[in-house]
OpenMM code with the backbone's topology and positions (N, CA, C; nanometers):
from openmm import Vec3, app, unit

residues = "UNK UNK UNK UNK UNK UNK UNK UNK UNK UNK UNK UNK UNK UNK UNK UNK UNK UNK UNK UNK UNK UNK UNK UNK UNK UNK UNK UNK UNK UNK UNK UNK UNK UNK UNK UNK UNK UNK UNK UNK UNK UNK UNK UNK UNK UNK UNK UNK UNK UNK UNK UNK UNK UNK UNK UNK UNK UNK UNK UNK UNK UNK UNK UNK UNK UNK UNK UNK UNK UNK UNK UNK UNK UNK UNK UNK UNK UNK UNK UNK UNK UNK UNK UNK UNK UNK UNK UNK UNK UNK UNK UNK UNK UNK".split()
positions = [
    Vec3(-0.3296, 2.8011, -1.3391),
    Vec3(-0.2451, 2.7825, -1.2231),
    Vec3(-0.3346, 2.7558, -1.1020),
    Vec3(-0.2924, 2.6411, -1.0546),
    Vec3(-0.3740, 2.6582, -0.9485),
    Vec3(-0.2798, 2.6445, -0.8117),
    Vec3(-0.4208, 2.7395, -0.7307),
    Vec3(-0.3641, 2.8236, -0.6057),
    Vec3(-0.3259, 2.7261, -0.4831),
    Vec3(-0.3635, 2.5849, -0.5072),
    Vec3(-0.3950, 2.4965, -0.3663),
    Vec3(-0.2311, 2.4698, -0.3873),
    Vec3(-0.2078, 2.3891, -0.4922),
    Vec3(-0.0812, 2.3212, -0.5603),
    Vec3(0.0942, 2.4065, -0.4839),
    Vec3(0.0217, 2.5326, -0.5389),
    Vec3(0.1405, 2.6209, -0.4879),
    Vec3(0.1325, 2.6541, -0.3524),
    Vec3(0.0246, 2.6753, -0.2958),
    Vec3(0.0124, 2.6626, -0.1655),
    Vec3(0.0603, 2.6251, -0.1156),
    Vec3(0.0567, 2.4890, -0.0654),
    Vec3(0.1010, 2.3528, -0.0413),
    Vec3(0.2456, 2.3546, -0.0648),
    Vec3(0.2792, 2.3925, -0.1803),
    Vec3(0.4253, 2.4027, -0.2188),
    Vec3(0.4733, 2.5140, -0.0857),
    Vec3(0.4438, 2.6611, -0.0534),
    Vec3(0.4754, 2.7288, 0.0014),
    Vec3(0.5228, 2.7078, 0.1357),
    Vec3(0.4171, 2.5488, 0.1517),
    Vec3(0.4329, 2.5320, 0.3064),
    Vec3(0.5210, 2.4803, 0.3759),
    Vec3(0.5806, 2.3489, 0.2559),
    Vec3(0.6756, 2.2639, 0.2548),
    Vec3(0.8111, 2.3663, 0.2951),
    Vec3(0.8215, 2.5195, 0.2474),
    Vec3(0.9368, 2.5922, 0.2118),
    Vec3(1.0083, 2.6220, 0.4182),
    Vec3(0.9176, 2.6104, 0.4514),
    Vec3(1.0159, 2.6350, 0.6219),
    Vec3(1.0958, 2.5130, 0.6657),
    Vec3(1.0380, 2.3217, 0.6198),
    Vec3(1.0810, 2.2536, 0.6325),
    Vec3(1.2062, 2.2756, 0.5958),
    Vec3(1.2176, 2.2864, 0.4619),
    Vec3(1.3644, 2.2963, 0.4176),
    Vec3(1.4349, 2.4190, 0.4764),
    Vec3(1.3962, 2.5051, 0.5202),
    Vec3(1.4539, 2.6319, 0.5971),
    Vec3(1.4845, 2.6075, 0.7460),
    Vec3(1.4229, 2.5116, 0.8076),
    Vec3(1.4489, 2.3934, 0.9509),
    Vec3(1.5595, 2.3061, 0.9380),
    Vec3(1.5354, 2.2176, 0.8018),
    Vec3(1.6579, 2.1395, 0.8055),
    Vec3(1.7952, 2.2059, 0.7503),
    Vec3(1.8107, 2.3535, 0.7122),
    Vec3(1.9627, 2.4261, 0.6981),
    Vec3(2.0107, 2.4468, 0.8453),
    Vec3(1.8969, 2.4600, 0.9584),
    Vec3(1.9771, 2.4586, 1.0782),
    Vec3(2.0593, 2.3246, 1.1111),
    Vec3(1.9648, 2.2114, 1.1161),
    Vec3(2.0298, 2.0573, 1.1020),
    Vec3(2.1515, 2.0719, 1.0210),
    Vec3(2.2032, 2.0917, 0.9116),
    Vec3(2.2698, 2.0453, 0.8174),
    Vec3(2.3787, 2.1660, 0.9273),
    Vec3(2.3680, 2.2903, 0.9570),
    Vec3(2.4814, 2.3779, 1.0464),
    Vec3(2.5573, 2.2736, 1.1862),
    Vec3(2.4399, 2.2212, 1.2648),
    Vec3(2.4323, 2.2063, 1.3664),
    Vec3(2.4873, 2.0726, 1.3383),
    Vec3(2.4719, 1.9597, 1.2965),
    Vec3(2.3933, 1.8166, 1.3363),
    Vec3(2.5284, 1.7867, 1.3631),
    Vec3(2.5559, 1.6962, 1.4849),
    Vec3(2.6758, 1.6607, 1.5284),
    Vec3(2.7633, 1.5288, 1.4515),
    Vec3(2.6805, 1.5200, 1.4045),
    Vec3(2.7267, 1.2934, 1.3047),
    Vec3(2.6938, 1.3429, 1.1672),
    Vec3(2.7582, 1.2718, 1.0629),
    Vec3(2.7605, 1.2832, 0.9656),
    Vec3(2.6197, 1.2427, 0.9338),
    Vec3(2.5993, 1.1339, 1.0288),
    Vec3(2.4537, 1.0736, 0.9739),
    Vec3(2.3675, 1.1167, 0.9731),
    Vec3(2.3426, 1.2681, 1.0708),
    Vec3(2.2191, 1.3355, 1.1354),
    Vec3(2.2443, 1.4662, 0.9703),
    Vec3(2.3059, 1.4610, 0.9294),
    Vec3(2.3252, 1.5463, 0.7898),
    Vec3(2.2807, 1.5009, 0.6988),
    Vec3(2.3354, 1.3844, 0.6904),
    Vec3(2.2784, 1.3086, 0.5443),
    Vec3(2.0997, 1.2757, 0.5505),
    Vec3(2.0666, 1.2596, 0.6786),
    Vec3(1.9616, 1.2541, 0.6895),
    Vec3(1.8740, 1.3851, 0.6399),
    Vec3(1.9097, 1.5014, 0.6887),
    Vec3(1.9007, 1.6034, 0.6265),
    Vec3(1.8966, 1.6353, 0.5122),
    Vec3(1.9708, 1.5819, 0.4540),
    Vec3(2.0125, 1.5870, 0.2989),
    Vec3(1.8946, 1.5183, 0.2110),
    Vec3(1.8731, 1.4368, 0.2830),
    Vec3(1.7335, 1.3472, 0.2335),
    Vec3(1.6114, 1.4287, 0.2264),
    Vec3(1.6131, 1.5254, 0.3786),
    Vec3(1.4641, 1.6131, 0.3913),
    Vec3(1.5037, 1.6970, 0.2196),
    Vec3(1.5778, 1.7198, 0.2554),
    Vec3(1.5882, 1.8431, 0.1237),
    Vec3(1.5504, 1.8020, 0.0320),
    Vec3(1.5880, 1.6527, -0.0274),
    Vec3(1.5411, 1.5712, -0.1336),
    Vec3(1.4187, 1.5902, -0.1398),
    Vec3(1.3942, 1.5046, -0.0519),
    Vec3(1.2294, 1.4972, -0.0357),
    Vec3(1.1519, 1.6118, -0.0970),
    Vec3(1.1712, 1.6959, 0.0508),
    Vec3(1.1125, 1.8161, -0.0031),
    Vec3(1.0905, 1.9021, -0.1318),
    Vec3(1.2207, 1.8647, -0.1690),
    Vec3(1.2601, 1.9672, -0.3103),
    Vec3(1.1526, 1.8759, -0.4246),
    Vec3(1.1810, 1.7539, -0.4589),
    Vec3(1.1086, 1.6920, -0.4978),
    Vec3(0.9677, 1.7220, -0.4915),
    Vec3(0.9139, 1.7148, -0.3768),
    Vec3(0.6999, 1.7583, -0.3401),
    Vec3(0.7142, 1.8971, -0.4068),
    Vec3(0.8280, 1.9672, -0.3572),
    Vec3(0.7791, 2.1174, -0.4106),
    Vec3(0.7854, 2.1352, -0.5793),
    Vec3(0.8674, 2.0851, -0.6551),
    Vec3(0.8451, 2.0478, -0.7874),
    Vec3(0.7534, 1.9835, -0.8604),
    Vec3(0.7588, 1.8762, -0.7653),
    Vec3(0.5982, 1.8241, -0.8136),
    Vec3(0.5073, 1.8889, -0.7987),
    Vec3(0.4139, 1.9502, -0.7098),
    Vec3(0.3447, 2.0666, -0.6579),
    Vec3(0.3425, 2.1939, -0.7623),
    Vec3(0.4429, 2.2119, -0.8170),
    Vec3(0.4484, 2.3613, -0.8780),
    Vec3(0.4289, 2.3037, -1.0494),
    Vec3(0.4519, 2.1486, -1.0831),
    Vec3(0.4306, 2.0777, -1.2032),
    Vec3(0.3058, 2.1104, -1.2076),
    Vec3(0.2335, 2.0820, -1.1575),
    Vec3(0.0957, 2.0382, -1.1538),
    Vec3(0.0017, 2.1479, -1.1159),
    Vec3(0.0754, 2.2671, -1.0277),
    Vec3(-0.0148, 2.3601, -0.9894),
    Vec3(0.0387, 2.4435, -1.2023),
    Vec3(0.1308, 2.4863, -1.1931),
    Vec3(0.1752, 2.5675, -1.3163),
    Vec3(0.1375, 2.4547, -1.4730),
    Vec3(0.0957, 2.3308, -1.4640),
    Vec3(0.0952, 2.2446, -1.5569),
    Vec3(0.1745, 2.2797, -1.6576),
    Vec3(0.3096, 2.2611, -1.5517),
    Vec3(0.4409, 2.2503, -1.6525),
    Vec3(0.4770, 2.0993, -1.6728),
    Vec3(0.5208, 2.0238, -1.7073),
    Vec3(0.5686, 1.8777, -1.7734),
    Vec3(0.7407, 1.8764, -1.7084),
    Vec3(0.7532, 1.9663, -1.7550),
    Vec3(0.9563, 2.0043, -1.7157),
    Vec3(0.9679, 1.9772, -1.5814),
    Vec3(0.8847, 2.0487, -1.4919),
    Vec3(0.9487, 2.0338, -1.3594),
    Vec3(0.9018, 1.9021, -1.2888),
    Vec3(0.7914, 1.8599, -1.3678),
    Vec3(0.7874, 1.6671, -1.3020),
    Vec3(0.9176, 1.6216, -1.3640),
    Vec3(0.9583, 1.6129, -1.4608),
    Vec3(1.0639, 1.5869, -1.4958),
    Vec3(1.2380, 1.5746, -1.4234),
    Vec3(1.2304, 1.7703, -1.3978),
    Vec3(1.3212, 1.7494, -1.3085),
    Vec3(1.3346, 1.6806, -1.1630),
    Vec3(1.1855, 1.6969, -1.1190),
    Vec3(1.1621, 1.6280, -0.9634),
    Vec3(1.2138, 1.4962, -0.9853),
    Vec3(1.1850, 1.3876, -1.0422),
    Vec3(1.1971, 1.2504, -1.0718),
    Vec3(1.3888, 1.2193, -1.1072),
    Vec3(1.4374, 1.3346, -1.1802),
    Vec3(1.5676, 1.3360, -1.1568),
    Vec3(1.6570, 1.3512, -1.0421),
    Vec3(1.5877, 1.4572, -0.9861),
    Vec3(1.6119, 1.5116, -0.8208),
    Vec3(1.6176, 1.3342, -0.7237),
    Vec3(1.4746, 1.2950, -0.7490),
    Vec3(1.4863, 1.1833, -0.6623),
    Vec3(1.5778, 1.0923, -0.6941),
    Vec3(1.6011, 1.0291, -0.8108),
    Vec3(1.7304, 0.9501, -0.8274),
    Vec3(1.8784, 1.0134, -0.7942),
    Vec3(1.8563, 1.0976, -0.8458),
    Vec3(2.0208, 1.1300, -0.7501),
    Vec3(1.9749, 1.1597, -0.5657),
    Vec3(1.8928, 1.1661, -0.4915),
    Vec3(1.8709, 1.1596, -0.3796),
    Vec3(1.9150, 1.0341, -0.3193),
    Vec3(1.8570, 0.9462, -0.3782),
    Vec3(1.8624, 0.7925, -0.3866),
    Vec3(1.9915, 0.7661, -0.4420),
    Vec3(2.1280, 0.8017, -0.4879),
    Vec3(2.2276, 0.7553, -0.5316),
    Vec3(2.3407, 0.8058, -0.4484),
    Vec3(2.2670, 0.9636, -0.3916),
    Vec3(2.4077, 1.0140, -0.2808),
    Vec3(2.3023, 0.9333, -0.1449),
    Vec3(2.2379, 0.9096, -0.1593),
    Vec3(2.2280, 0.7966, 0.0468),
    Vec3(2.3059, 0.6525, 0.0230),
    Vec3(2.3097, 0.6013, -0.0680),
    Vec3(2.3745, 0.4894, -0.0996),
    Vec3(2.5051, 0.4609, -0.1062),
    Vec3(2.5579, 0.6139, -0.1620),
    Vec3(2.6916, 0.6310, -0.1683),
    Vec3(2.7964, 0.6623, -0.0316),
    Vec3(2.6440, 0.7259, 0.0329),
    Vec3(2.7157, 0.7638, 0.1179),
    Vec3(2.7361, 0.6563, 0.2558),
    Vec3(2.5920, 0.5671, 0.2473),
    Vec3(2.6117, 0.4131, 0.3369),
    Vec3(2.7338, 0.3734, 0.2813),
    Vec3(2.7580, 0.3606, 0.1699),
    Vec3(2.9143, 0.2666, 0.1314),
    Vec3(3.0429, 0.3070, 0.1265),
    Vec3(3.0137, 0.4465, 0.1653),
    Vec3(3.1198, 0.4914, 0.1929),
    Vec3(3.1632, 0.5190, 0.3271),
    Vec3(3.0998, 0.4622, 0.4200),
    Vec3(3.1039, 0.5070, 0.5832),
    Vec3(3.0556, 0.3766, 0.6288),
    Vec3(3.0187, 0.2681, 0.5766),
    Vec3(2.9958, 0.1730, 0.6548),
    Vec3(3.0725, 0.0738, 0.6430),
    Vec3(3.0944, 0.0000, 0.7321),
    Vec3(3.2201, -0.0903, 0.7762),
    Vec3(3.1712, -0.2568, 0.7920),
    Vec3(3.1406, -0.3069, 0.7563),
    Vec3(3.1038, -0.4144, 0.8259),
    Vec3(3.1879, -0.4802, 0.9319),
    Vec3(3.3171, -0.4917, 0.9135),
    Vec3(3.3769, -0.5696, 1.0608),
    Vec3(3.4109, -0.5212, 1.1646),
    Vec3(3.4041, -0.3918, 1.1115),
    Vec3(3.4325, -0.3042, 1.2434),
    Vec3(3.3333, -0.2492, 1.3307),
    Vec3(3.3594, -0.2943, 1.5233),
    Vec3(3.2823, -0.2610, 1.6364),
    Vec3(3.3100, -0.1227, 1.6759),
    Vec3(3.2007, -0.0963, 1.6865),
    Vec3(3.2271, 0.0346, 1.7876),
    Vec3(3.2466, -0.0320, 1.9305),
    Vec3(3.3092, 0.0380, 2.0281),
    Vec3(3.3491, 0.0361, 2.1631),
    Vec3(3.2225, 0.0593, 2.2606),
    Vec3(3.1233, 0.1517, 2.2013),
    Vec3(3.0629, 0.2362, 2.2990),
    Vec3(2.8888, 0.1388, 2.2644),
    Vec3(2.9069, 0.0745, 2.1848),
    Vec3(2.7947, -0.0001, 2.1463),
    Vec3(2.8103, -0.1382, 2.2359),
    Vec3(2.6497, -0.1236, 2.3597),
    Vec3(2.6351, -0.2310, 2.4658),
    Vec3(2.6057, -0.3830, 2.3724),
    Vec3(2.5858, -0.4270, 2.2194),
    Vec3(2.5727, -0.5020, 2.1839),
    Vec3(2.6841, -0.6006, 2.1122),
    Vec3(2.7735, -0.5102, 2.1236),
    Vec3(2.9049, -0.5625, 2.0597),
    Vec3(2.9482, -0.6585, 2.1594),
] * unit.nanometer
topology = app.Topology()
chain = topology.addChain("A")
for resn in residues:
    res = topology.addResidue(resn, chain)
    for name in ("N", "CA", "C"):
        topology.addAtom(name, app.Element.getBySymbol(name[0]), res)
């Protein structure tokens, strides 16, 4: 086991404990989902990190799963909230 791997993993752990305030707080759906992404992210490095510090095989495994569904709810969620013909009012470019 090595100590750097998990380390490293340990450090990542407040990020994701930062972005549960975001995900309480964030006023737009978008400032969440964005969030939702840190978590990805994160969750992902920290799996990878603990693969490699514990030279387990499984949890690269699960990380790489983690990221495709990360990558399938941001997509889902652009197509499900985005509009193409429709202007916002408050947007000086419209």
């Amino acid at each position: 086991m090595s100590w750097l791997h998990i380390f490293f993993a340990l450090i990542l752990l407040p990020a994701v404990a930062v972005g549960m305030i975001r995900i309480l707080k964030g006023p737009t759906a978008a400032d969440r989902m964005m969030t939702a992404q840190l978590f990805g992210t994160c969750g992902v490095a920290i799996l990878l990190l603990l693969g490699a510090g514990m030279a387990n095989p499984v949890l690269i495994d699960i990380a790489l799963v983690f990221a495709l569904l990360s990558a399938l709810s941001t997509l889902t969620f652009v197509r499900r909230t985005w509009q193409p013909g429709k202007k916002k009012h408050d947007d000086p470019l419209s």
